[in-house]
N, C-alpha and C positions, 0 to 999 in steps of 0.2 A: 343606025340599026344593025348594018354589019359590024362592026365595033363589036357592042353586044351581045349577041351571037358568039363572035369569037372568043371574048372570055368567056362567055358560060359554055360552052366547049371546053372550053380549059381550062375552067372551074370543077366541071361536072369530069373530066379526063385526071384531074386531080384530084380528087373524090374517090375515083374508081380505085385508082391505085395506092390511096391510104387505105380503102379498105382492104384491098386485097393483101396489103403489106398487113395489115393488123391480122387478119384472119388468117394466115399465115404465121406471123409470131405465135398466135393462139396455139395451131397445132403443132408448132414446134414445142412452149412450153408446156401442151397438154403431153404431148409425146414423150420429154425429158422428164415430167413428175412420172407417168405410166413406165419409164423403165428404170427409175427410181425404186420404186413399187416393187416392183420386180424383183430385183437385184436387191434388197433390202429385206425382203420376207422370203428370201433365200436359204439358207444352210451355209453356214461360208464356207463349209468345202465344195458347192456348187458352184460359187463366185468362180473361184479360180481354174471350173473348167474340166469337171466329170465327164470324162468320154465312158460309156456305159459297154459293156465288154471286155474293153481294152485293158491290158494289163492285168487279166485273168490269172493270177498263180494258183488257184486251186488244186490241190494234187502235186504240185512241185514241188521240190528238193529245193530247203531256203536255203539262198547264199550264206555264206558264213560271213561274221563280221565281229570285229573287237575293238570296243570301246571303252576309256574311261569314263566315270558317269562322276556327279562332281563333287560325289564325299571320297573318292580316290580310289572306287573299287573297281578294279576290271571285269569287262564281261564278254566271252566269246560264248558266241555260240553253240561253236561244236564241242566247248563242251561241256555244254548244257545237255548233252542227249540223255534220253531217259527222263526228259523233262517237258512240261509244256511251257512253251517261251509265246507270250504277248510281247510283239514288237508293235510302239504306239507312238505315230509320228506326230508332232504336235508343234504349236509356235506360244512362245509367250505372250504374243496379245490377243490370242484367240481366246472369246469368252468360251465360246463352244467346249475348248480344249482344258482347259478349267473344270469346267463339270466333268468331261469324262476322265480326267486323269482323279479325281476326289472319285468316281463309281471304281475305276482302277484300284486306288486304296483299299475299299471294302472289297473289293475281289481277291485282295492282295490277304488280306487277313484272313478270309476265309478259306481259300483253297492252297494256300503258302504250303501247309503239314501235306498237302497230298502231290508234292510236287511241281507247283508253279512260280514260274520265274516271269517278272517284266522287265521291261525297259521301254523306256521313252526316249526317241530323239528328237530334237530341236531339229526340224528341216529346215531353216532358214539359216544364210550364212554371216545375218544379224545380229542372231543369238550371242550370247557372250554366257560365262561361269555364272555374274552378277545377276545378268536379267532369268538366269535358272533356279538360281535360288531365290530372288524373289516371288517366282513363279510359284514355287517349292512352298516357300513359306506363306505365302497370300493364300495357299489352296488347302496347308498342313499335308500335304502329302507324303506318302508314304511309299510310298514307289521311286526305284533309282532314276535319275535325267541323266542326259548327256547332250554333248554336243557332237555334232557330226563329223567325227576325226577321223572314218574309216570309211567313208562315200557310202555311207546306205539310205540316203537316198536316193542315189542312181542307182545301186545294184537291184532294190526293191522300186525302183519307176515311182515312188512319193509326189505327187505333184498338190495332191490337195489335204486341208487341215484335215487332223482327227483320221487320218488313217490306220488302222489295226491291222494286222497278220497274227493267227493265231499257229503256234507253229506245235505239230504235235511230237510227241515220244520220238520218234521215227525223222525227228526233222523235214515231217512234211508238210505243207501250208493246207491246213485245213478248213480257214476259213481269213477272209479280206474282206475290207470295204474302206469306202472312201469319203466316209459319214461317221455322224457322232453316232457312237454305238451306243444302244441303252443296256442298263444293269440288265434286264431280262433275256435281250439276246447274248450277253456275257453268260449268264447261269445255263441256260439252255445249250449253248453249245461246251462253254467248257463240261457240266455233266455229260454229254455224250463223247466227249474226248475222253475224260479220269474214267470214264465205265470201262475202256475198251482195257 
């Protein structure tokens, strides 16, 4: 009778503890699909880490910077002045970056005769000529690329996809973000910039 006993103790002790192991696995893979979820219906330039304040250049005086873009044109920015300069940090596998560089074209065409200027940099040090023109050509774009030969994206703090600086007449940063902009907050803000 004690015999007995003792395995069902140690039947029912090992019992407990598959379940407990199983119900545990549960919430661990409940937990891994839920931050899946998460990180998935994100923004990718969320992914990588939006500190919200931080790296505020509004009102600042944009660094100067010059780069080749990769049909061989030079562009610096100072001297660009008397111009508004859209600087548009992007990667070639971002879908995000895709779209907004094709809304970039149609802004490009539009407001081109009244003095704007873009460029887009590759912030990753992945980037190659190759993977920009096919970027280039997958999108038909119409706006110059470059790759990052003069550190701007340390001098502008770039950490996440799809970031814009719009930089005004004055060479001063008028407007940033760290998100896919849309056509509408393009047109909205460039006309209150070309007004002034």
């Amino acid at each position: 009778m004690l015999y007995y006993n003792i395995n069902a103790v140690k039947k029912l002790t090992f019992m407990k503890f598959k379940n407990i192991f199983v119900i545990s696995l549960l919430v661990l893979i409940g937990g891994l699909l839920f931050l899946n979820y998460k990180i998935t219906n994100l923004p990718p330039s969320k992914i990588l880490g939006v500190q919200e304040g931080k790296n505020n250049f509004i009102g600042k005086t944009a660094l100067d910077f010059s780069i080749k873009d990769i049909d061989g044109k030079i562009f610096k920015l100072s001297e660009n002045k008397g111009k508004t300069v859209i600087l548009f940090g992007f990667a070639t596998w971002c879908s995000d970056c895709i779209e907004e560089a094709k809304t970039l074209t149609k802004i490009k065409q539009k407001y081109q005769d009244k003095g704007l200027e873009i460029i887009g940099v590759a912030f990753t040090k992945e980037e190659t000529e190759d993977s920009l023109n096919r970027f280039k050509k997958l999108g038909n774009l119409g706006i110059p690329l470059s790759l990052d030969t003069d550190n701007v994206v340390n001098k502008y703090k770039i950490i996440n996809l799809s970031t814009t600086f719009i930089i005004d007449k004055k060479g001063k940063i008028v407007y940033w973000d760290e998100e896919n902009t849309t056509e509408e907050t393009y047109f909205r803000e460039l006309n209150k910039i070309l007004k002034e």
